[in-house]
DSSP file (Angstrom, degrees, kcal/mol; ACC not computed):
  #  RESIDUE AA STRUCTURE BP1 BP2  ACC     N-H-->O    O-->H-N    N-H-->O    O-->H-N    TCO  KAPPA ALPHA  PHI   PSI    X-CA   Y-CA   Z-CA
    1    1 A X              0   0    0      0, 0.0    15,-0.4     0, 0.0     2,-0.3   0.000 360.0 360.0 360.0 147.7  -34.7   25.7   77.2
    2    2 A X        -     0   0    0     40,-2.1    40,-0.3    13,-0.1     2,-0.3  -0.911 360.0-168.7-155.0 169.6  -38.1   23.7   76.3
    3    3 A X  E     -A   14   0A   0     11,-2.6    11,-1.1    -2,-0.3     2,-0.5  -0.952  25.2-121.6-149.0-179.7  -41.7   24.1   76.9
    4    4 A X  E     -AB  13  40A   0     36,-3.3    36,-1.2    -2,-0.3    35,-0.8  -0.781  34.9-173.5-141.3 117.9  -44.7   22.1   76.5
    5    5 A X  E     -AB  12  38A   0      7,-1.6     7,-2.1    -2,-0.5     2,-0.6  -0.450  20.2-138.2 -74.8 140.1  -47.4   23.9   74.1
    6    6 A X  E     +A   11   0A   0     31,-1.8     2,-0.6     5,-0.2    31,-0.3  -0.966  31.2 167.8 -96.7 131.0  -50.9   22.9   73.3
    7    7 A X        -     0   0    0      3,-5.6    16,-0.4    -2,-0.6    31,-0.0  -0.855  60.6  -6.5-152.3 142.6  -51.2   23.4   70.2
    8    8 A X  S    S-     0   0    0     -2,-0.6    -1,-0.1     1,-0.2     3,-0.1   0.824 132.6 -52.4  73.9  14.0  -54.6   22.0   68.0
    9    9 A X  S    S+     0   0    0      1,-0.4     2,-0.3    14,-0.1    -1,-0.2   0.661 119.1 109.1  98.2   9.3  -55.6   20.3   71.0
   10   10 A X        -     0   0    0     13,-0.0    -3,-5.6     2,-0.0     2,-0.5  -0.984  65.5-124.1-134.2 166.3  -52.3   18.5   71.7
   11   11 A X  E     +A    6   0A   0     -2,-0.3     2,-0.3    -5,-0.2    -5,-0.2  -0.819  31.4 176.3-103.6 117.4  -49.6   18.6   74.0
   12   12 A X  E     -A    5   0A   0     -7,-2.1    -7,-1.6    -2,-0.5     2,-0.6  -0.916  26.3-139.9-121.7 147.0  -46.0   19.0   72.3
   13   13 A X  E     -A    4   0A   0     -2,-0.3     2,-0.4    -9,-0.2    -9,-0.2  -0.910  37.4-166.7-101.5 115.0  -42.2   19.5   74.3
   14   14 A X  E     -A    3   0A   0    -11,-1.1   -11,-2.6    -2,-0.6     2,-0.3  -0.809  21.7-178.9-108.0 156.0  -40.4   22.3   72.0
   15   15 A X    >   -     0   0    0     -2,-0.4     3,-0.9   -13,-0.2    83,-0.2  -0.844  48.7 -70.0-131.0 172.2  -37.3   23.2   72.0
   16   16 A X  T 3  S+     0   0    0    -15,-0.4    83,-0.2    -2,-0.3    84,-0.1  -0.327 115.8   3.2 -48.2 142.1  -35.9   25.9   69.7
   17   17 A X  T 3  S+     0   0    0     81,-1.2    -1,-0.2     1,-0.2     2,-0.2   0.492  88.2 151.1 -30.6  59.1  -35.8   25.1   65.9
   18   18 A X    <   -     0   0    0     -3,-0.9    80,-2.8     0, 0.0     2,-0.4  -0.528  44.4-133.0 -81.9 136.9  -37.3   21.8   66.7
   19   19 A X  E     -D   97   0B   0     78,-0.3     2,-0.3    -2,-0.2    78,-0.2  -0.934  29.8-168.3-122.8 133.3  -39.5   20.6   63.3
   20   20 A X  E     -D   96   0B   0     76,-1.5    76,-1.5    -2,-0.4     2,-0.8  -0.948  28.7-143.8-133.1 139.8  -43.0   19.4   64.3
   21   21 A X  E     +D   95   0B   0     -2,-0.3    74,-0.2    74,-0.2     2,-0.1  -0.706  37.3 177.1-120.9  99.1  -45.8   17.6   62.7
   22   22 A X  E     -D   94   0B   0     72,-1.3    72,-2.7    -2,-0.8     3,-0.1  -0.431  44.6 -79.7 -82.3 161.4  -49.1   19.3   64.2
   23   23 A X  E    S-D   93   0B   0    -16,-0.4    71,-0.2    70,-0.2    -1,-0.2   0.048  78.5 -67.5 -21.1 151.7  -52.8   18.8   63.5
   24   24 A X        -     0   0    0     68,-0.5     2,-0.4    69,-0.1    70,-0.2  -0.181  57.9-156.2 -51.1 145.9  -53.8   21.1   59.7
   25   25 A X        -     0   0    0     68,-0.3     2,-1.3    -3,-0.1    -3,-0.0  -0.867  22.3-124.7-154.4 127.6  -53.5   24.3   60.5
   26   26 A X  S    S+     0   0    0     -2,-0.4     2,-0.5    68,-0.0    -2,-0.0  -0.330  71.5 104.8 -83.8  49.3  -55.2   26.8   58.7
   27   27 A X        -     0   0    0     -2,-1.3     4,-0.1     4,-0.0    -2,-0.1  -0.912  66.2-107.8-116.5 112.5  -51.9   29.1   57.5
   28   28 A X        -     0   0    0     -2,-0.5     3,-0.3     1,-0.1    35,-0.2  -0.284  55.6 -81.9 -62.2 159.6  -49.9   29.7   54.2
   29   29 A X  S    S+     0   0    0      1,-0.2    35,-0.2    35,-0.1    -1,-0.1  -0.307 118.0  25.9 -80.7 165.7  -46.8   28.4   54.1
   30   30 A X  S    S+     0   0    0     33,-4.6    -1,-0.2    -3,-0.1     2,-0.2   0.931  85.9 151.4  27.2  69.5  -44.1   30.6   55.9
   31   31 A X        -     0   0    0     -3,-0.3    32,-1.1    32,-0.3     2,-0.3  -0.147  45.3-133.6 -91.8 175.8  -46.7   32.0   58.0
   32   32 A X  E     +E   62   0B   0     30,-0.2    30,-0.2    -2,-0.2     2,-0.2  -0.872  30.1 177.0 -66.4 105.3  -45.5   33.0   61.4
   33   33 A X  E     -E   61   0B   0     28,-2.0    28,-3.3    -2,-0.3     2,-0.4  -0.721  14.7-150.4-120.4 150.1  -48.0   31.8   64.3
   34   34 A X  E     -E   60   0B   0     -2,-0.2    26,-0.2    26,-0.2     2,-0.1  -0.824   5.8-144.0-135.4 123.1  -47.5   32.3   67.9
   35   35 A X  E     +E   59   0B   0     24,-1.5    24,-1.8    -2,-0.4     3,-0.1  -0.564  18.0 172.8 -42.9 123.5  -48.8   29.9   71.1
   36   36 A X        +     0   0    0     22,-0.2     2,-0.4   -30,-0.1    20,-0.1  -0.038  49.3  84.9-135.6  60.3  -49.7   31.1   73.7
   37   37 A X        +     0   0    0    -31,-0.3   -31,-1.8    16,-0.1     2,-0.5  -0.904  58.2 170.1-118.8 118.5  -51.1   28.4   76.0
   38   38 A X  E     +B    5   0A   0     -2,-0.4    16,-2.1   -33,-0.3   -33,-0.2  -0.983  20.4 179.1-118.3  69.0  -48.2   27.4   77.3
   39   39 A X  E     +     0   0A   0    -35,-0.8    11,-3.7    -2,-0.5     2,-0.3   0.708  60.5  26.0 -33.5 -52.1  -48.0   25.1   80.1
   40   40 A X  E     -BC   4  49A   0    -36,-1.2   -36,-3.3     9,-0.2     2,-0.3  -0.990  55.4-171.9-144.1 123.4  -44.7   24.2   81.2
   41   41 A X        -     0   0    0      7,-2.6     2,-0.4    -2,-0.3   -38,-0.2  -0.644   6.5-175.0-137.9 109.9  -41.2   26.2   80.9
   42   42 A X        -     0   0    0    -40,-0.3   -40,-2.1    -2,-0.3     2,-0.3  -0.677   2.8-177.8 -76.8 111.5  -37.9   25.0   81.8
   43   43 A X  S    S-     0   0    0      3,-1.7     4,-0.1    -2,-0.4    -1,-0.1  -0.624  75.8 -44.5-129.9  70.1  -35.5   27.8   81.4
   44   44 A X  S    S-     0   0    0     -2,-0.3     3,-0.1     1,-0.1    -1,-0.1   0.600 123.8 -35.3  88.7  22.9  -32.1   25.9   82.3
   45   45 A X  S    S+     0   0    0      1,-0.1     2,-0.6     0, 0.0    -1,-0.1   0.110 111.8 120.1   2.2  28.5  -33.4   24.1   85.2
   46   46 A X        -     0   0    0      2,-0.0    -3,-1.7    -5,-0.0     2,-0.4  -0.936  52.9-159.8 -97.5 118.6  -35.5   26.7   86.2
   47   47 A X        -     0   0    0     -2,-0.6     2,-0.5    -5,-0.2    -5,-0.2  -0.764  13.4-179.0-127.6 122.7  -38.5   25.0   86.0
   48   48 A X        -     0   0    0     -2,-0.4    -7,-2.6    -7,-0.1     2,-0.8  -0.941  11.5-168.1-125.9 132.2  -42.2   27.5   85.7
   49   49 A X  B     -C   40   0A   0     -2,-0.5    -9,-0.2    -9,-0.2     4,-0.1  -0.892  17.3-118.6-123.8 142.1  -45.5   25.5   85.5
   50   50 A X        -     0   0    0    -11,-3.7     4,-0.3    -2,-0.8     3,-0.2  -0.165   8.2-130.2 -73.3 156.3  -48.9   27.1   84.6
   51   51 A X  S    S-     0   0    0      2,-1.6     2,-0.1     1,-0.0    -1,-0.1  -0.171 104.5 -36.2-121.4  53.8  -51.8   27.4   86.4
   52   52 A X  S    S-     0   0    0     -2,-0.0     2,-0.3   -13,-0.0    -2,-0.2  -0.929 143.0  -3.9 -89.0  -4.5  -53.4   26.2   83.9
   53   53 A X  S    S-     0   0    0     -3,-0.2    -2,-1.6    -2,-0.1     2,-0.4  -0.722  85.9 -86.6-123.5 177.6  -50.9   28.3   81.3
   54   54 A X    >   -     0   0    0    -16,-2.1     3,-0.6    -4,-0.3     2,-0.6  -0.791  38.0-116.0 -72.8 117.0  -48.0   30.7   81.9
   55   55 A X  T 3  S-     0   0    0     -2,-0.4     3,-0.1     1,-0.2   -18,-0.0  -0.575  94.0  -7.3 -51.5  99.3  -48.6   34.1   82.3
   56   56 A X  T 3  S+     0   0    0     -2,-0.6     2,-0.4     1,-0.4    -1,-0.2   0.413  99.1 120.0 105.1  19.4  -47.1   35.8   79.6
   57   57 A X    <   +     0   0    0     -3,-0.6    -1,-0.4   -19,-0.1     2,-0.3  -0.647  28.1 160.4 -90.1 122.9  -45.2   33.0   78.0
   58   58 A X        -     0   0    0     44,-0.4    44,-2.6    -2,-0.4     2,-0.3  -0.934  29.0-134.2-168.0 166.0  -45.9   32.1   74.4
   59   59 A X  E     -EF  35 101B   0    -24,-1.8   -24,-1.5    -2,-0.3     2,-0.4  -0.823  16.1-142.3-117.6 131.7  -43.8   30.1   71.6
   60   60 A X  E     -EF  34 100B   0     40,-1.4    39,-2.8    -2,-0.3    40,-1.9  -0.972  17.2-170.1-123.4 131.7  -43.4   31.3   67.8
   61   61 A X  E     -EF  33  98B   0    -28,-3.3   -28,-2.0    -2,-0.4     2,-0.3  -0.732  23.0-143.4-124.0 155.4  -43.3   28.8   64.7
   62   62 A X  E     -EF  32  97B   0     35,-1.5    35,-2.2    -2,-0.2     2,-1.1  -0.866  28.1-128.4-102.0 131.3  -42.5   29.3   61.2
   63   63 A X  E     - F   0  96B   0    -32,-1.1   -33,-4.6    -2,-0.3   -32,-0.3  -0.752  29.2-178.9 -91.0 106.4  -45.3   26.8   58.8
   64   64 A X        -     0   0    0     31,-1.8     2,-0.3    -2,-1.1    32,-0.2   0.782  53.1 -32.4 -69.4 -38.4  -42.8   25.0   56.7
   65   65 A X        -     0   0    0     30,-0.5     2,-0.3   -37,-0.0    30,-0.3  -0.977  47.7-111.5-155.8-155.3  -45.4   23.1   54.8
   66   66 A X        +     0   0    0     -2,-0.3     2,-0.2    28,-0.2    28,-0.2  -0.999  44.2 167.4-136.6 137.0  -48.6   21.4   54.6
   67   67 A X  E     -G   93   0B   0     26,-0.9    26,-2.3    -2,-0.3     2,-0.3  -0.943  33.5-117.8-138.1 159.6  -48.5   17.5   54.1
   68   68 A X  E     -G   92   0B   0     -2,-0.2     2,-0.2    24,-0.2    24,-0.2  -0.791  29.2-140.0 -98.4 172.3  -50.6   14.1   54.2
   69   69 A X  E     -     0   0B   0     22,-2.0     3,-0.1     1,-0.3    -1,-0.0  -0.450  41.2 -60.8-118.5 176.1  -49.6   11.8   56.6
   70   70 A X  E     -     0   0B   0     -2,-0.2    21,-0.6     1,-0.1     2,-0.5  -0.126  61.0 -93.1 -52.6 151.4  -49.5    7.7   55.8
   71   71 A X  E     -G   90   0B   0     19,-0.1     2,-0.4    -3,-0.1    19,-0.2  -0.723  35.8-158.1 -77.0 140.6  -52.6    5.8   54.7
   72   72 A X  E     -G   89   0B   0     17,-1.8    17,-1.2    -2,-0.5     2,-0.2  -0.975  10.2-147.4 -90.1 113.9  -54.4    4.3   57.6
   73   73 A X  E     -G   88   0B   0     -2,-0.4     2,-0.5    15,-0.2    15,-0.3  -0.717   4.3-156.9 -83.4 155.5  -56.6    1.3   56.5
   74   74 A X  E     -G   87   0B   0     13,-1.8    13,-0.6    -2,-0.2     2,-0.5  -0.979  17.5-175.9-135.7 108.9  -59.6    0.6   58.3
   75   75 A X  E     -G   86   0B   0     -2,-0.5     2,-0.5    11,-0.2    11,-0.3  -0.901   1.7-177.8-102.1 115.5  -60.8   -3.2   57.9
   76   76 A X  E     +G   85   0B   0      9,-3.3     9,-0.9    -2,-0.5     2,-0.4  -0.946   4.7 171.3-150.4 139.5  -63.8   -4.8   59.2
   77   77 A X  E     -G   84   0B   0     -2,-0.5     2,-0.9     7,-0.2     7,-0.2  -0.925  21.7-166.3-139.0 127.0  -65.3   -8.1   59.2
   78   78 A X  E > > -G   83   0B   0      5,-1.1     3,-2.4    -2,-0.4     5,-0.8  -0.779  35.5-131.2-115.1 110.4  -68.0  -10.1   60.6
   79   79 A X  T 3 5S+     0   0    0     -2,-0.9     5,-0.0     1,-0.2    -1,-0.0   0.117  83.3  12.6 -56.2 150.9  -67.4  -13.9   60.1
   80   80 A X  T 3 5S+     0   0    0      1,-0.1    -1,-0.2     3,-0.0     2,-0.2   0.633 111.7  84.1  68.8  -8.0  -69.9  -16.4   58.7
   81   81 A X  T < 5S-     0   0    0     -3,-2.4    -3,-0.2     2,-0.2    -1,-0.1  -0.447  98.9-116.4-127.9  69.9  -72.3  -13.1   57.5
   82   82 A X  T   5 +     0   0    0     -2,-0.2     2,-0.3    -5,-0.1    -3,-0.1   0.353  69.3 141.1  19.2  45.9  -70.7  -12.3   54.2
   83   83 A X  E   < + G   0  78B   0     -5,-0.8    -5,-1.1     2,-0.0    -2,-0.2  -0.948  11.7 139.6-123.1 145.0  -69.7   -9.0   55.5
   84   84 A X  E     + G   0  77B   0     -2,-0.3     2,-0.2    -7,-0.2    -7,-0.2  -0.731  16.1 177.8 175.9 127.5  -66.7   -7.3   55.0
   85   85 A X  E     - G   0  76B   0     -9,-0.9    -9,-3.3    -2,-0.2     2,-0.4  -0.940  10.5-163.1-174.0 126.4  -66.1   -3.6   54.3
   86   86 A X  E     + G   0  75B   0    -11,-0.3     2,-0.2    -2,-0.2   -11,-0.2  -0.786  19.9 172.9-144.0 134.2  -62.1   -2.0   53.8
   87   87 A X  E     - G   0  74B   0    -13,-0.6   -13,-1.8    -2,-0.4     2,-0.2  -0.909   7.6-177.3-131.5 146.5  -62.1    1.5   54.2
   88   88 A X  E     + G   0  73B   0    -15,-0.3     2,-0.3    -2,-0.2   -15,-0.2  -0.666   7.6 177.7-132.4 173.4  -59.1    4.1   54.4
   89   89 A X  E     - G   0  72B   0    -17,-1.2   -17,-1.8    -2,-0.2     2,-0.4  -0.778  19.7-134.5 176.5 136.1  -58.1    7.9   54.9
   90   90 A X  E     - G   0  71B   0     -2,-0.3   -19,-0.1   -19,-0.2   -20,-0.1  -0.957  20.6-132.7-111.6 134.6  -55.1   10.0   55.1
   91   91 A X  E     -     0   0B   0    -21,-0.6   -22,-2.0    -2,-0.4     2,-0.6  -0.347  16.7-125.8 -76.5 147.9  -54.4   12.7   57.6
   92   92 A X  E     - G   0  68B   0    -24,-0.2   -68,-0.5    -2,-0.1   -24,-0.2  -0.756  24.8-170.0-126.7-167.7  -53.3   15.8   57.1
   93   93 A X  E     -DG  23  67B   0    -26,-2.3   -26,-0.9    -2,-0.6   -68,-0.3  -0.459  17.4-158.3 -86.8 143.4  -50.3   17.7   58.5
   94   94 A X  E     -D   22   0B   0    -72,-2.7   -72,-1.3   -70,-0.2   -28,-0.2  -0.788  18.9-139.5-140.7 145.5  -48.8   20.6   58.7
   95   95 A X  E     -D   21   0B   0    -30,-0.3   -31,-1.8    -2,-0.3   -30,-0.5  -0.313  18.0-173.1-100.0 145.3  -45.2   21.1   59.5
   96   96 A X  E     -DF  20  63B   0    -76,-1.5   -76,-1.5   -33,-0.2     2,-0.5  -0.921  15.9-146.3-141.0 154.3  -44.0   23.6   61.6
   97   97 A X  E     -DF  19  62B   0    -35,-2.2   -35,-1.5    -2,-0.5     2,-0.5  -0.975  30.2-121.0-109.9 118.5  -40.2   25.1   62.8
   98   98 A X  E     + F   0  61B   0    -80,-2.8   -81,-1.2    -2,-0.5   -37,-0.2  -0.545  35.7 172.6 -24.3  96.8  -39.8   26.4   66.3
   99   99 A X  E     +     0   0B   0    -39,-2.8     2,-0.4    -2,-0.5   -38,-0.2   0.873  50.1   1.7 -78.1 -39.7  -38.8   29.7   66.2
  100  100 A X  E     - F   0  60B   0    -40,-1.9   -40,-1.4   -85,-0.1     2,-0.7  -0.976  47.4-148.4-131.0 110.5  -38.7   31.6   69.9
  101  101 A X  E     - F   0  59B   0     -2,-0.4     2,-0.5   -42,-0.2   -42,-0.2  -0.935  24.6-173.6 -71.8  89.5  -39.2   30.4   73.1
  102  102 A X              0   0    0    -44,-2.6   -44,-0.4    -2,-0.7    -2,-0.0  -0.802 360.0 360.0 -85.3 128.2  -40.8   33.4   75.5
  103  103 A X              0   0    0     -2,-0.5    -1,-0.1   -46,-0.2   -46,-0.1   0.638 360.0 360.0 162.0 360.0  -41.3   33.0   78.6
């Protein structure tokens, strides 16, 4: 069984105690949160798609931690005009367990 969740403003395929690295999310850790936009649920090839979400369908995570994600550097350069300008940033994370699939 799987689904596909928005969650933070992206689209993730869970499965049951699937470990996930969403967008920050504003929880202490071993929090219990539940989805419920819901999109898509495949429940053994039984296949239910939302119109846009599933009525009564929603997905429960455990927050496992909070993390940063790799630095990204940001480089930029204009030749011949002595310009040149390195900037960086790391995102962060937070990690999440699949608990429950409803739906």
């Amino acid at each position: 069984m799987y689904a596909i969740v928005e969650i933070a403003g992206q689209q993730f395929k869970v499965e049951k105690d699937k470990k996930l690295f969403v967008h920050h999310l504003e929880l202490n850790e071993n929090d219990s949160v539940d989805f419920e936009k819901v999109l898509l649920v495949d429940n053994n090839g039984e296949v239910t798609i939302g119109t846009p979400t599933v009525e009564g369908a929603k997905v429960t995570a455990k927050v496992l931690q909070h993390v940063k994600g790799e630095k990204v550097l940001v480089f930029k350069k204009k030749r011949r005009k002595s310009y040149q300008k390195m900037n960086g940033h790391r995102q962060h994370f937070t990690q999440i367990q699949i608990e429950n699939i409803i739906g």
